[in-house]
LOROPA-495506 format. One record per residue (C-alpha): x, y, z; residue in one letter. Coordinates in pm, whole numbers, plus 50000, padded with zeros to 5 digits. Example, Ala and Ser with C-alpha at 12.3 -4.5 7.8 and 13.67 -1.06 7.14 Angstrom:
BEGIN
> 51230	49550	50780	A
> 51367	49894	50714	S
END
This chain:
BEGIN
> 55305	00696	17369	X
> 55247	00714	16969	X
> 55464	01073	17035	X
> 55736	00898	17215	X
> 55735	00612	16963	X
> 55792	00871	16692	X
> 56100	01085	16877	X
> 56199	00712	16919	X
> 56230	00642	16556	X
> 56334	00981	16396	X
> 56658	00961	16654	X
> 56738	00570	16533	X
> 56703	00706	16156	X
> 56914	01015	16228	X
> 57173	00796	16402	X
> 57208	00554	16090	X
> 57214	00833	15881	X
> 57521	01017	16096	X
> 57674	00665	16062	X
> 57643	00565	15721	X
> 57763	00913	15637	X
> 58044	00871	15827	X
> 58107	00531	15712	X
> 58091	00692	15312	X
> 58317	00917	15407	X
> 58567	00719	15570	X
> 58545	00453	15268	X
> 58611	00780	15053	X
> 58959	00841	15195	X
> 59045	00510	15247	X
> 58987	00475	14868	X
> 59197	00699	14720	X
> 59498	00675	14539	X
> 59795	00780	14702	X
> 60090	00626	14461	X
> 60216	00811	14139	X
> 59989	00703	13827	X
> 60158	00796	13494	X
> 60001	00751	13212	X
> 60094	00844	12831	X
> 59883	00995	12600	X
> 59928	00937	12249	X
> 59689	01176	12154	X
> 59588	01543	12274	X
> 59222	01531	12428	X
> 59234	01197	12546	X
> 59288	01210	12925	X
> 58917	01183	13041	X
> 58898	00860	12824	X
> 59241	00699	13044	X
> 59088	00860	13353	X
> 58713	00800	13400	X
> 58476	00966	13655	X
> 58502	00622	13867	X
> 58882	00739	13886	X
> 58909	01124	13886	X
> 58823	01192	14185	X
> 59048	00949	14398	X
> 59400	01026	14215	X
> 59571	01249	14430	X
> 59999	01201	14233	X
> 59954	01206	13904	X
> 60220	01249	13634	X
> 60152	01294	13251	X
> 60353	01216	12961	X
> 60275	01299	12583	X
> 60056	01605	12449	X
> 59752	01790	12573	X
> 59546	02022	12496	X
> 59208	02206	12671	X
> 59021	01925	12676	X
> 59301	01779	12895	X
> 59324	02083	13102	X
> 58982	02096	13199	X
> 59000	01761	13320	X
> 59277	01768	13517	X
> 59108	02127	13641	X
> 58871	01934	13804	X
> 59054	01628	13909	X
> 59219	01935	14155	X
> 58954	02083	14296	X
> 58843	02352	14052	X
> 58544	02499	14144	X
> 58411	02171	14384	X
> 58590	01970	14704	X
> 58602	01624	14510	X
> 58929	01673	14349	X
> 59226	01540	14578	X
> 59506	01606	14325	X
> 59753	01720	14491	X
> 60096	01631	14334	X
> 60146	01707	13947	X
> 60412	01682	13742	X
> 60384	01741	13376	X
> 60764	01789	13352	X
> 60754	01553	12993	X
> 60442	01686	12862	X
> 60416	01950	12530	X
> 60147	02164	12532	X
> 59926	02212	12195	X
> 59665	02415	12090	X
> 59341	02345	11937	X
> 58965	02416	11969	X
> 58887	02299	12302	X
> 58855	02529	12576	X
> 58893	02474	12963	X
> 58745	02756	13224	X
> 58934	02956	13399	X
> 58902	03352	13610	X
> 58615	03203	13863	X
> 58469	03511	13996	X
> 58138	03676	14178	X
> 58124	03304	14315	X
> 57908	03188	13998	X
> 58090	03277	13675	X
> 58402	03188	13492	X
> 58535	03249	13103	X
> 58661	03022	12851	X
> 59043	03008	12792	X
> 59265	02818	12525	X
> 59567	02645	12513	X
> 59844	02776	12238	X
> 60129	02565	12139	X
> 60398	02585	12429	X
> 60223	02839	12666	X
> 60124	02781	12971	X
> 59783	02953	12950	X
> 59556	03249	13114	X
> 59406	03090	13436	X
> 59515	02765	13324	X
> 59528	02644	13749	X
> 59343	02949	13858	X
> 59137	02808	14153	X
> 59296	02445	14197	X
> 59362	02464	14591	X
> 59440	02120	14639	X
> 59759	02119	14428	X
> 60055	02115	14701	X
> 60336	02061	14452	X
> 60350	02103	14043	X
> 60640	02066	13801	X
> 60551	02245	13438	X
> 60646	02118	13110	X
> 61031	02212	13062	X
> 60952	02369	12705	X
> 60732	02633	12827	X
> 60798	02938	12625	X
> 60523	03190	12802	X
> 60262	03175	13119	X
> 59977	03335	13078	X
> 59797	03594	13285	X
> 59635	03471	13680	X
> 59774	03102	13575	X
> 59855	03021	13945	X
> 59587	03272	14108	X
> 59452	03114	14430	X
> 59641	02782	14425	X
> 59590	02838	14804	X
> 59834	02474	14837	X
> 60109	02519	14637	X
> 60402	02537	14838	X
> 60710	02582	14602	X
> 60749	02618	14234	X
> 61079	02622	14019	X
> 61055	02775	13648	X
> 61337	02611	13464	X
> 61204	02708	13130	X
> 61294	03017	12890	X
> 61026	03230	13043	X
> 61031	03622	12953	X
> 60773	03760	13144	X
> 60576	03723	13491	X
> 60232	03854	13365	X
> 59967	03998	13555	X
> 59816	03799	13892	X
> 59997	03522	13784	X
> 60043	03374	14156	X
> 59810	03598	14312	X
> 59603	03474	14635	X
> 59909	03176	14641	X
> 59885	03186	15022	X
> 60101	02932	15103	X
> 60390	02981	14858	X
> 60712	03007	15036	X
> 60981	02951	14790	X
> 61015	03061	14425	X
> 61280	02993	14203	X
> 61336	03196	13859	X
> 61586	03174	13610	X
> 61719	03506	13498	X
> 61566	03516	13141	X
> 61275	03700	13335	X
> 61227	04059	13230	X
> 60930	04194	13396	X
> 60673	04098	13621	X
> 60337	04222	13588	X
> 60065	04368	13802	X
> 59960	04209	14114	X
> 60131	03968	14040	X
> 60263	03797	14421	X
> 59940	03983	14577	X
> 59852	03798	14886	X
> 60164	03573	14886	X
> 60134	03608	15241	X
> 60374	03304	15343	X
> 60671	03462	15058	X
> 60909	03567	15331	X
> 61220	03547	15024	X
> 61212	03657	14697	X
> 61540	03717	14450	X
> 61472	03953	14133	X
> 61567	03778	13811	X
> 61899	03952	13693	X
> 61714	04123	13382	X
> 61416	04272	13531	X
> 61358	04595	13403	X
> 60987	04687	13532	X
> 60759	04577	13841	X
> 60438	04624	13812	X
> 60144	04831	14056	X
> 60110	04638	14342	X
> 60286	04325	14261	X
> 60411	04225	14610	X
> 60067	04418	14782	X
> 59987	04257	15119	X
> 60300	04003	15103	X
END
């Protein structure tokens, strides 16, 4: 009997366990943020203090105005899913933002499932790895005054669907949209002189692709397994 009482009770605590876990989660989704929040920065390295921890992690359209910098980046990193599954950004636009440098970093080329680098930001360039990883973003728009992008800047943005480059860009560098499995439409403005390396590996969904009008070289491998 004292057996049976104890079967008894472990099964009621597992079954308020399965249900207040599936209550949390439920509350979770039901608490996130689904309309656009803007919000203008007057200041680089001042995002985490307009968007706290309480809030990070339930925005999921977000649009930015003003100047940022790595300490920015890394925030918004992790707001979409870098490296973790709490991150439900999924809609970005940072068509009205300018890019700056400065001496904060944000981490970027995740690899051996345990180790990333350090990257930073330079005035106007879209940096190395600088949404390497973020698989929840489904649809971006970069700042219009974009001079340069940087090398694996898209790499495994496993959501992103479509992408348009409107600014001056010169150069597709190496892996920059590498592992972009569901990119199915690109669109590049002729100004575009090379691509790098690896650079489309994996695209597997890319079933139309246009070379800018100046391209001179391709690099080794750049449309591998597409």
């Amino acid at each position: 009997r004292i057996v049976m009482k104890i079967v008894v009770v472990k099964r009621i605590i597992f079954l308020l366990v399965f249900l207040f876990g599936y209550s949390a989660v439920n509350a979770t989704d039901a608490d996130l943020i689904t309309k656009q929040i803007t919000i203008k920065l007057d200041k680089a390295g001042t995002l985490s203090d307009r968007i706290g921890y309480n809030k990070m992690y339930k925005i999921t359209n977000l649009k930015i105005i003003g100047e940022i910098n790595g300490a920015d980046w890394c925030h918004i990193k992790n707001m979409a899913g870098y490296r973790n599954d709490e991150g439900k950004l999924s809609v970005l636009d940072l068509s009205e933002v300018k890019i700056v440098g400065g001496a904060d970093s944000y981490p970027g080329n995740y690899y051996n499932g345990s180790d990333h680098s350090y990257y930073f930001n330079y005035d106007d360039r879209l940096g190395d790895y600088a949404f390497e990883g973020c698989g929840g973003l489904t649809s971006l728009k970069i700042p219009s005054n974009v001079t340069s992008i940087g090398e694996g800047a898209f790499k495994k943005c496993s959501g992103l669907t479509s992408l348009t480059l409107e600014s001056p860009i010169k150069s597709i560098e190496k892996s920059t949209f590498e592992g972009c499995t569901s990119l199915t439409n690109l669109a590049i403005y002729s100004w575009v002189s090379s691509i790098g390396a690896r650079a489309f590996y994996g695209c597997i969904s890319l079933t139309s692709f246009t070379t800018p009008y100046f391209v001179t070289s391709i690099g080794e491998s750049a449309f591998c397994d597409c």
